[in-house]
N, C-alpha and C positions, 0 to 999 in steps of 0.2 A: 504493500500500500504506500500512495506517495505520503508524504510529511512534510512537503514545501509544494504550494502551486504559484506557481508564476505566471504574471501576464506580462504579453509584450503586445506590439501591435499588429504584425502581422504573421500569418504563418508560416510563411518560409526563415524568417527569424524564428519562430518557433525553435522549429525543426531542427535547426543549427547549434540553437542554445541547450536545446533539453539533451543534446549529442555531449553537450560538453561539460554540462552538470551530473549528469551519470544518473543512478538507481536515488533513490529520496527526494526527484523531486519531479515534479509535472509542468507540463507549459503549454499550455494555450494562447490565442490570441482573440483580443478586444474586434479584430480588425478597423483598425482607427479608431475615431469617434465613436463615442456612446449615445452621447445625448446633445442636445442642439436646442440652439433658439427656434422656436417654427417661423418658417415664411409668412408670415400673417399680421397683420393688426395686432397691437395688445401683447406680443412676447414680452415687453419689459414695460411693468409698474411704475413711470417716470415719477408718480404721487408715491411712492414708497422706499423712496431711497434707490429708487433704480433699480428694485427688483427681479430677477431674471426668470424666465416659466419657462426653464426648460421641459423638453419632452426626447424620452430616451428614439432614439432612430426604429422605425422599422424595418429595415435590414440589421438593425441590433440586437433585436429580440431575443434571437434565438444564440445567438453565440453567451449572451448576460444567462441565459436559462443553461447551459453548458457550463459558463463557469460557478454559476450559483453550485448548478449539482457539484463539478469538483471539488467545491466546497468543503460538502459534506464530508470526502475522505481526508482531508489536511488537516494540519493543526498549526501552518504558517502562511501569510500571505504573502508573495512580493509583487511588487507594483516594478517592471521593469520596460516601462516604455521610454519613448527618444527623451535625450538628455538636453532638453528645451521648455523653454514657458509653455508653448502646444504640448507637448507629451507629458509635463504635468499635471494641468488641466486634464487632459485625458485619464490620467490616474484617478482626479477628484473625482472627476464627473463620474469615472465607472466605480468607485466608493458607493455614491451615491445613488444611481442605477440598481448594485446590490442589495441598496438598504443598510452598509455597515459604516456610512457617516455620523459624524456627532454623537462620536463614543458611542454610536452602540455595537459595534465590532466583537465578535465574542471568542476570536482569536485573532494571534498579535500579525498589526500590517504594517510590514513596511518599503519604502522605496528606495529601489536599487538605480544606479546609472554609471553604463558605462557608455565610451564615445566610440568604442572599438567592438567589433563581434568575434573574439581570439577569445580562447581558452583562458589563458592570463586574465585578461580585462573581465570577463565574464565572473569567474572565482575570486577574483576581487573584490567585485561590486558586490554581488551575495554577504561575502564576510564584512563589509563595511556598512552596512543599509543606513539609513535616515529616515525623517520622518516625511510626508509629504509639503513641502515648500509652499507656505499659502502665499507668499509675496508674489512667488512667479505666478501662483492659480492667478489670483487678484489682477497681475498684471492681464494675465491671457483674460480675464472675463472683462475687463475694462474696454479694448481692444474690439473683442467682438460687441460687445454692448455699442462702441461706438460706432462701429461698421452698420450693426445694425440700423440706429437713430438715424445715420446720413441715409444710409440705402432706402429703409423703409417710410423715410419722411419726404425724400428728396426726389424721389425716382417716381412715388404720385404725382407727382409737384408736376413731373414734366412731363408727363401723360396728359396731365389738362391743359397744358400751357403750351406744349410743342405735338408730342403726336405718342399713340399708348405703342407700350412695349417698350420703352426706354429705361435706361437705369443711370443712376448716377455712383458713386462712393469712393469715400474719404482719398484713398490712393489714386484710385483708378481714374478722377475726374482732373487728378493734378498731373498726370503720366498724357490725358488727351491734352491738357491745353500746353504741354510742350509741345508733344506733336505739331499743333494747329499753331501754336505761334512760331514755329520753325517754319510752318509753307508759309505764313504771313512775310517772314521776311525774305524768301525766297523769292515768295512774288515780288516784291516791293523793291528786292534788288537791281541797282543800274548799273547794266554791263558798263565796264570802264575800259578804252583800249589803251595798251605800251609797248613799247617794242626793248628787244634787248639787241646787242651788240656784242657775238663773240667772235672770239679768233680760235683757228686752230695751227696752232704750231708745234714746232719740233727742232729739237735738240740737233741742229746740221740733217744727218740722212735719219736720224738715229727717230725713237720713239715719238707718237706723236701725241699730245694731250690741248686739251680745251682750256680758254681760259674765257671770262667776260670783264669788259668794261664796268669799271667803277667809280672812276673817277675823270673831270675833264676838265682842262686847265684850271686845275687845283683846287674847282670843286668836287664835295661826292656828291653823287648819284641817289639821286632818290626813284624809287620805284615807276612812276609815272614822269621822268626827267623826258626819256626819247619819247614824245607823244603820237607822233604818226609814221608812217612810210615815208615821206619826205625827210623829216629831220634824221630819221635811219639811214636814209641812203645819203646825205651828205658827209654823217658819220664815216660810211663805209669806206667813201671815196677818199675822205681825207686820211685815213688810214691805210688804205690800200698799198702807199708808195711807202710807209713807213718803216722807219730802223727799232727793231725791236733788239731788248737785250732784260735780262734781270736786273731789278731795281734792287729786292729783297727779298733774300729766304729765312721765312720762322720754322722752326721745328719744335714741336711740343709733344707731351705723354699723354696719351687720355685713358684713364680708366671706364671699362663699362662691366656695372655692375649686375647680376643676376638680380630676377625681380623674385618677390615674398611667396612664398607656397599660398596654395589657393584657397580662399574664402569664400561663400557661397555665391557671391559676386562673381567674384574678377575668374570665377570656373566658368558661370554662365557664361560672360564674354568672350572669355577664350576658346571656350568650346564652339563660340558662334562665329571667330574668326578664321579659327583652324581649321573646324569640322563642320562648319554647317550646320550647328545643332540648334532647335529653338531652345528658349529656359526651359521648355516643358519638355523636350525631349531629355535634356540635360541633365535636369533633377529628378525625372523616370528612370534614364541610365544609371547614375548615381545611386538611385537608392538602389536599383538591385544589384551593383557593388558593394552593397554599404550592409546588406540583410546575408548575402552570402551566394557564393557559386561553386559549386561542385569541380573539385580538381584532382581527377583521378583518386590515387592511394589515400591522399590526405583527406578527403571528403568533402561535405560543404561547408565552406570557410569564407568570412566576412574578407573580402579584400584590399577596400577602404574604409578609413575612420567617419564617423557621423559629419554626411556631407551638407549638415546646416550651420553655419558658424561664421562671424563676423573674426575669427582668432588667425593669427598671424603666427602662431605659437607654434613650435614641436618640442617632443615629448623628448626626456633625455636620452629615452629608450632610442628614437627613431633617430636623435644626431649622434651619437654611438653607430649607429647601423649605417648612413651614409654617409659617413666618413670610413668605415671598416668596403664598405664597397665602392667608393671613389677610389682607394689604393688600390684597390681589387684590377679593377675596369681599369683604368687611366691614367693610374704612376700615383707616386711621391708629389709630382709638383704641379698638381691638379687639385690636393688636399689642402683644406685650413688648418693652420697651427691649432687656433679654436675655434670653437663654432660661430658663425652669424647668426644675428638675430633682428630681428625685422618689428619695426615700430608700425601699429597698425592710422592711417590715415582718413580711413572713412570714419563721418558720424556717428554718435549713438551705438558707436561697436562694442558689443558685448565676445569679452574676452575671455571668457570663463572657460569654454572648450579650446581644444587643438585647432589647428588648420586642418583644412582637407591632407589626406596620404596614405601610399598603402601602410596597410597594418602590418605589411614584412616587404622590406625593400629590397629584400634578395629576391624573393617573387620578382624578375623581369617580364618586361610585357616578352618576350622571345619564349621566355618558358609558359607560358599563359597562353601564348597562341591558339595551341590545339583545343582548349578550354572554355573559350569564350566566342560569344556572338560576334561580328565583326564591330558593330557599333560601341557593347560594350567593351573591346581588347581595344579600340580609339581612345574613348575616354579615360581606359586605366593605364596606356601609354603617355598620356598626355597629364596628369597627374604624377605618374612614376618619375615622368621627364624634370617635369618641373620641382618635386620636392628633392630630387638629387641636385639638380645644378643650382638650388640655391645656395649651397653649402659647398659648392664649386671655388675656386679662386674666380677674383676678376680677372676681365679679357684685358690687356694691354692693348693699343695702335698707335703708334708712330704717325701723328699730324704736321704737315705740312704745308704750309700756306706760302703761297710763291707772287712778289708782284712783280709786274713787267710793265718797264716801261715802251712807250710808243713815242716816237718822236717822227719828224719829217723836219728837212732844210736845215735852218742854224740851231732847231732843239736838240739834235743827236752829237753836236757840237759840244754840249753843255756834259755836264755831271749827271748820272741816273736821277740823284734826286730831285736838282731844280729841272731837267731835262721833264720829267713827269708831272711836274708843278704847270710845268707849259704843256702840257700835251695830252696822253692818253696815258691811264695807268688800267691796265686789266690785271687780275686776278685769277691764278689756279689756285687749286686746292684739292687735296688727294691724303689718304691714308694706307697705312700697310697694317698689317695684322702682325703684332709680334708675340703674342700670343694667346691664341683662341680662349684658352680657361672655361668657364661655364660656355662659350659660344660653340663648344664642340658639342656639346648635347642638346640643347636648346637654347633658345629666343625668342620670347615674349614677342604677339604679333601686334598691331598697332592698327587703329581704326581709318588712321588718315590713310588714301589713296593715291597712288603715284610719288610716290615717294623717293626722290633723285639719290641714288647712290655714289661718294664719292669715287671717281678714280685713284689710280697709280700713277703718280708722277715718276718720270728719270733725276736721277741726282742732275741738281742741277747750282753752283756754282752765281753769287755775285757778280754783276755785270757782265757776263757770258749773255752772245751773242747768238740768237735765237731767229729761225725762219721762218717766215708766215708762209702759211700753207692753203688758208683758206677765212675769209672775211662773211660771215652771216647775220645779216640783220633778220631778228624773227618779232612776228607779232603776237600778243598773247592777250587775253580778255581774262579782267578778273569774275572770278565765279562768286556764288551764291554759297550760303553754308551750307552743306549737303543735311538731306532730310535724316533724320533719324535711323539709324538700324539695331535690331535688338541689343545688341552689345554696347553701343553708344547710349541706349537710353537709358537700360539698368547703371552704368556709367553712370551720366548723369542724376538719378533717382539717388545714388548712394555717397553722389557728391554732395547733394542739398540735404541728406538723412529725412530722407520723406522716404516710407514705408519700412520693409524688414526684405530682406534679399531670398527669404524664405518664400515669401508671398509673389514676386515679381515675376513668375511664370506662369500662373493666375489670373495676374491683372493687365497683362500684356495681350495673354489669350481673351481675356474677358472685352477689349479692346478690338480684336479683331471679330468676335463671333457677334457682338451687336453691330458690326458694320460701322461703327464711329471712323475705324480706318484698315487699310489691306496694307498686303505687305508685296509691292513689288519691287523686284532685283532684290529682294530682302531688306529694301526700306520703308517703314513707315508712311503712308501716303493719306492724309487723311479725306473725308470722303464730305461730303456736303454736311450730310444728318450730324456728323461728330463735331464739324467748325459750328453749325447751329448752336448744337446742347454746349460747346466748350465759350463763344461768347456769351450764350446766355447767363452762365453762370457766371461769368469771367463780370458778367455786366451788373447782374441783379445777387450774385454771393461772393463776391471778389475777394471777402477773408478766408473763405474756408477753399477754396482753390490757390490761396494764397502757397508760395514753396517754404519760405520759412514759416510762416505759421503750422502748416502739416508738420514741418522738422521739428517744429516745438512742442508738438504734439506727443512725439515719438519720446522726446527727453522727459516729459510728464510721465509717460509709461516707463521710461525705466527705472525715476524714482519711485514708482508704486511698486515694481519688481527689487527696488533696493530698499522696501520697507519708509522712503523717504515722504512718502505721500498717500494719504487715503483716497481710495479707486472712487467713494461717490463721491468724494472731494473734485476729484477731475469732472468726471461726468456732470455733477452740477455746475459748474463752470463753463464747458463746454454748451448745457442742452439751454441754459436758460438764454442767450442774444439768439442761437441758431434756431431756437426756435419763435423768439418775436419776429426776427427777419421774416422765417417762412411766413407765417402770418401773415404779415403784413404786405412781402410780395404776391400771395395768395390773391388779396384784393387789387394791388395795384395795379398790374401786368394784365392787361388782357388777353383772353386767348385766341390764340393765333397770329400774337402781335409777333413771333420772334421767327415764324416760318413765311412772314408776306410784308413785303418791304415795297409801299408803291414809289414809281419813278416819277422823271417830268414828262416823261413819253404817253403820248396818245397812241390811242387804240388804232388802226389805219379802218376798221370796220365799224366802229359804234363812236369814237373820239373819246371815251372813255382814258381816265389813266391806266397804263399797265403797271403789272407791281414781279415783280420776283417772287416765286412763290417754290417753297417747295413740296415736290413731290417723291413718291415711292421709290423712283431712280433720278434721284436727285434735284437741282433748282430748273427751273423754267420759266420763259414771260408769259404772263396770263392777264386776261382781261380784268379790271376789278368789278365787267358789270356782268360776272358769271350768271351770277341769279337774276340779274331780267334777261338772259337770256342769249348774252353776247360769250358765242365760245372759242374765240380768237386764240390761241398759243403758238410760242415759239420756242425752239432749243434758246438755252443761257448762250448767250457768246464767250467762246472758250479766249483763253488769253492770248492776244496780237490780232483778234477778230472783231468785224465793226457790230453793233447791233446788225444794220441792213443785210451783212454777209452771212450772218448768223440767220436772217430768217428769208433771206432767198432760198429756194428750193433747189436741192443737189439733183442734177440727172443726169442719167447714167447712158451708155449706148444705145440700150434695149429697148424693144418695142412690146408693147403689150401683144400678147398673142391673143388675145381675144378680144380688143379693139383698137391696135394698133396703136396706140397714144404712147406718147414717152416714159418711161420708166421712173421712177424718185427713189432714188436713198434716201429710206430711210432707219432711225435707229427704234429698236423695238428693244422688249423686256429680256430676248433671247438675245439682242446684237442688231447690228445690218442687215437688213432688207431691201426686197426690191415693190413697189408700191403703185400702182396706174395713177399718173396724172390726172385722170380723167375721173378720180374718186369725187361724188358718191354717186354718180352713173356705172363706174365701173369697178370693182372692191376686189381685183385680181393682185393677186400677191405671191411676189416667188423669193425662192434664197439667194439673198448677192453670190454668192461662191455656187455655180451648178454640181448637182449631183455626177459626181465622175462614172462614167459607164462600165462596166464589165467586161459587156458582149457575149454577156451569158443571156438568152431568152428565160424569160420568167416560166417554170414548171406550171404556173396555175393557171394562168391565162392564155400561155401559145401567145401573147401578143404584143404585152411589154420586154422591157428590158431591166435586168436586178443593175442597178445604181449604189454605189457606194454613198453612205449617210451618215450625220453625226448625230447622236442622241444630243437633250437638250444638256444631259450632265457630260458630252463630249466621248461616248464611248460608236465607234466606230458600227454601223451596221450593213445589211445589203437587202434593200426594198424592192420591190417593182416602182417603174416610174410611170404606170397610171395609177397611183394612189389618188383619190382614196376608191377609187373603180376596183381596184386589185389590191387586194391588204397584206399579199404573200413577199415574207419579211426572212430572212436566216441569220446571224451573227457572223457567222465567219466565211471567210473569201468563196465562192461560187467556182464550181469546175464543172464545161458542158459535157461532162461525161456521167452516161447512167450507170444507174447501183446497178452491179452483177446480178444482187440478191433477190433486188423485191422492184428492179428497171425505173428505179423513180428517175427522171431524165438528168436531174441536178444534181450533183455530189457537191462536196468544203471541204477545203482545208483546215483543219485542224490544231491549234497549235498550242502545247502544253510545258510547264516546266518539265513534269517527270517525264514525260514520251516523245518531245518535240514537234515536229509536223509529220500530220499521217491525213490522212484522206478517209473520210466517214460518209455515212448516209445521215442527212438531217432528219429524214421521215420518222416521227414515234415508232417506236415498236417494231424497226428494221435491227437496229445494230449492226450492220456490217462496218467494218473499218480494214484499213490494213496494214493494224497493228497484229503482232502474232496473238493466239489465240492463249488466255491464262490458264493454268491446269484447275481442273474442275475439282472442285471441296468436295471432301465425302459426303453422303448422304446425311450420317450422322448428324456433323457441325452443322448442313446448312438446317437440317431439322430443328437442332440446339438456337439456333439465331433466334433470336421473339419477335415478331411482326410488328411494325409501328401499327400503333391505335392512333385514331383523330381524339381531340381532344374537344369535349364538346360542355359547354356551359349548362350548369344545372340550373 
């Protein structure tokens, strides 16, 4: 019989744990969450000190009624979920759930935490247990309390005010109006033109390297100095004849340092620059390195530490381990005398855990290969990499900065220095690598784009005489801030200490599935409905979107987690202005003022004003005399487009095949179309892109032809093209060749991961293929199979 039951949160940690504690004791899991605010009006008592009404989850039920029973056979509890304010709470709450809250427990509970899933850490935390943390409860119930009050007060608000189904809350509304004020200034940005001025030269025959103008009679250069094509090309010429030679060479040492093992942050990011991963894929892969994966002999074993953590920290155990494998791998002079240790920089960082790392750094992603999914053997490379080369030496480079002077006629007369005081002075600049250190295993990847690499200069010698090779004036237009990408914005969110790094996969996803904004080329692109709800707010709650007020939010919560501050303390402070605002903009705001903005423009059919309005796929010009009857619209003019250009009608080559009239592009709720001029006499409508043919004749009618089609979600199909006369439809490529079997006139091709391409009969109830035939199950087994029953509603 067990003697200790254990909860943790899920059950493949389970399984892992209950491996490593042996006979006496049992483990189960909560699966996350117990109990929860409900979705609904009225979860929290704001007249009661802020009262919470939770209610235990129905997918909870039953695993609470499993651990009730195990109960019955222990005479220990431990509470051993994640080692965080959330996995605390989750302790309370399933206390509570039980019924063994508020001393009435009738055997002893207590909680365990470790940050690692090893055998060591596991048998540690048992022998050490505590009690449960009410600071941290306190915190995490503060937190959602307040999540709650925004969402469920805030997100009516803008169902009556903008349009139902919207939602607003605490993070997530301050994460949209970066978004939305980064396309603001993008739009609003004026391209600026400048041209630069470089030379390419070279040491007699010998190496050739770039250099640019910097300077010109004896001023410098400011970015915008060369402003057009003309004043470039008088540059060019007046340098063209000119005597070059070296003015001065500096040489300097630069250290470049390895960056801090990773924190739930700066993994998202990296994960997003390296690998492609969303935060939700990130902290999906993660945990299930983090709960355990099966490796051969040794079993299932946790193979990185608890991947939620603002901590910059490792454990002595782990800089002991990579420093004993930096010798290993890489020499003597790739190792610290002592360890680094890294100061952490973001907000609000709660230090109390380790950094992300594996839990044994002799585990190489080399030897893990065969073990893991590809996605997760990326992410534990990519970890492994990074908590060794922080504890790497620095990279040394040898910097060199070279100027040359330019002269022409009585300036090359002179001395370099007054010689370039008259003249032209360009600049190389080049590094060498002296040596690699942390750069041979990693470096940290970087959000900017295009990013100039220095060259390698030749030794090169004071006033040594040097030959132009080639004079380029180039022009260049400054850009716009680029829009946001996941990694830049969690970035950002962890610069201002608005939200927790644990949530921002969440609130980023929660951002994309209301359509507020999409994610293309994997940036941020916000969409009309999200610039709406982010001014309105921006407009009518401009504190609580506010970035530092959210960040100051967050420091509240963690003196509540530090015992420093009572949680209704907070909460009443926060509900009592947020909530006269609502109030009061309840009445003020009209509705429908924030989705119809009328202009000076007249109606061209009624003389009515038009207004911008928006709709279900975004803004458009509409008539304001909708309801008597005027139904005038046109697409929004997109940017660098006139209103008139915007509502002239696009047409296309085509002619109506059923009355001849011109064809119109236009854009529907699926895309582009093609639309009769001639509408509402004639309402014929076909797909801009034609259906590609086959040249298979259609099996069902002898009369069409099977056309290749795109479903409305983009999955390929093969129709007849007299639909809807013929409705015979197949999925996969058409072959005019008839089935052996059963002579249906059409076969497909076929094409699968396990069997590749083979040629089938589409006809139910044929089967023929020519795939080889599978050996036939005994009579037995297939007897043994049980027949699916339908499942029908009593």
């Amino acid at each position: 019989m067990a003697n200790a039951l254990v909860i943790v949160e899920s059950p493949a940690k389970a399984k892992t744990i209950e491996k490593f504690l042996g006979p006496g004791y049992k483990v189960l899991a909560s699966y996350g969450h117990v109990r929860a605010l409900p979705s609904k009006q009225g979860s929290v008592d704001v007249a009661h000190d802020f009262t919470p009404k939770y209610a235990v989850l129905a997918e909870s039920k039953r695993h609470i009624e499993a651990i009730r029973k195990a109960l019955k056979e222990g005479d220990r509890l431990l509470l051993a979920t994640d080692p965080d304010r959330e996995g605390e709470a989750i302790s309370w709450h399933l206390l509570a759930a039980l019924g063994l809250d508020r001393g009435k427990a009738t055997i002893p509970v207590q909680r365990v935490v470790f940050h690692e899933i090893t055998k060591s850490a596991i048998l540690h935390a048992v022998a050490h247990p505590r009690a449960v943390a009410q600071e941290l409860v306190d915190a995490q119930q503060a937190r959602s309390i307040l999540d709650y009050l925004v969402g469920f007060t805030l997100s009516p608000y803008l169902w009556k005010k903008i349009r139902y189904g919207l939602s607003a809350g605490r993070v997530q509304s301050v994460a949209l109006r970066l978004i939305c004020e980064r396309e603001k200034e993008i739009a609003a940005f004026v391209q600026q033109e400048y041209w630069t001025l470089g030379a390419q030269l070279a040491k007699g025959t010998g190496q050739e390297f770039a250099a640019s103008l910097i300077q010109l009679d004896g001023k410098k250069l400011d970015k915008f100095a060369i402003a057009d094509a003309a004043g470039a090309e008088a540059l060019r010429q007046r340098f063209a004849r000119a005597d070059w030679r070296v003015a001065e060479v500096t040489k300097s040492e630069k250290k470049r340092y390895p960056a801090p093992p990773f924190t739930t942050s700066t993994l998202q990011q990296e994960a997003a620059r390296k690998l492609g991963f969303s935060a939700k894929k990130t902290m999906a892969t993660a945990q299930k390195l983090y709960e355990g994966v099966a490796i051969g002999a040794a079993g299932t074993v946790g193979l990185i530490t608890y991947m939620r953590t603002d901590s910059v920290n490792l454990s002595n155990q782990a800089l002991t381990e990579a420093h004993e494998l930096i010798l290993r791998l890489f020499g003597k002079e790739y190792a610290l005398a002592k360890p680094r240790f890294f100061k952490n920089k973001a907000k609000n960082a709660q230090e109390a855990h380790e950094a992300i790392r594996p839990t044994d750094l002799t585990r190489t992603p080399a030897e893990l290969k065969a073990f893991l999914p590809p996605d997760q053997l990326k992410l534990y490379e990519l970890i492994w990499k990074r908590t060794v080369a922080c504890q790497m030496k620095e990279a040394l480079l040898d910097q060199t900065s070279v100027d040359i002077a330019a002269t022409t006629g009585r300036e090359s007369l002179l001395a370099a220095e007054a010689a370039a005081a008259a003249g032209g002075l360009f600049r190389a600049t080049g590094s060498v690598m002296r040596f690699d250190g942390f750069m041979k295993l990693y470096i940290e990847g970087t959000d900017d784009e295009g990013d100039e690499k220095e060259g390698t200069l030749p030794p090169l010698d004071q006033d040594e005489a040097l030959t132009l090779r080639e004079l380029l004036a180039e022009q260049h237009f400054t850009q716009p801030p680029p829009r946001y990408s996941e990694a830049s914005l969690v970035k950002t969110l962890e610069e201002y200490g608005i939200g927790r790094p644990s949530t921002y996969a969440s609130t980023l996803n929660t951002l994309i599935e209301r359509k507020y904004a999409l994610l293309e080329k994997k940036r941020f692109v916000p969409q009309d409905i999200g610039m709406v709800v982010s001014d309105h707010l921006s407009q009518h709650f401009e504190r609580y979107v506010d970035y530092h007020f959210t960040a100051g939010l967050e420091e509240e919560l963690d003196q509540v987690a530090r015992g420093e501050k009572q949680w209704q303390k907070l909460l009443g402070e926060f509900w009592g202005p947020f909530k006269s605002r609502l109030d009061e903009k309840m009445v003020e705001v009209a509705q429908g003022s924030a989705t119809t903005e009328v202009t000076d423009e007249l109606c061209p059919e009624c003389q009515r004003p038009l207004a911008v309005k928006l709709g279900k796929r975004g803004k458009f010009i509409a008539c304001t005399g909708f309801k008597e009857g005027c139904k005038y619209t046109r697409p929004l003019a997109k940017a660098g487009e006139t209103a008139q250009e915007a509502a002239e009608p696009v047409f296309s080559e085509e002619k109506c095949d059923k009355c001849q009239a011109p064809m119109l592009i236009k854009d529907g709720k699926w895309g582009k179309y093609l639309a009769c001029s001639a509408y509402p006499a004639c309402k014929n409508i076909q797909p801009l892109v034609k259906p590609k043919g086959t040249g298979v004749v259609c099996p069902a009618c002898r009369e069409g032809e099977l056309t290749e089609k795109k479903s409305r979600f983009g999955k390929i199909f093969y129709s007849c093209n007299r639909y809807p006369k013929c409705k015979y439809a197949v999925w996969d490529p058409p072959v005019a060749e008839a089935c052996p079997k059963c002579a249906h006139p059409v076969t497909v091709n076929k094409t699968t991961k396990r069997d590749g391409t083979y040629r089938k009969c589409p006809q139910d109830g044929c089967g023929w293929s020519t795939l080889p035939e599978k050996a036939e199950k005994p009579a037995a087994v297939k007897a043994a199979k049980p027949k699916a029953t339908k499942k029908t509603k009593s």
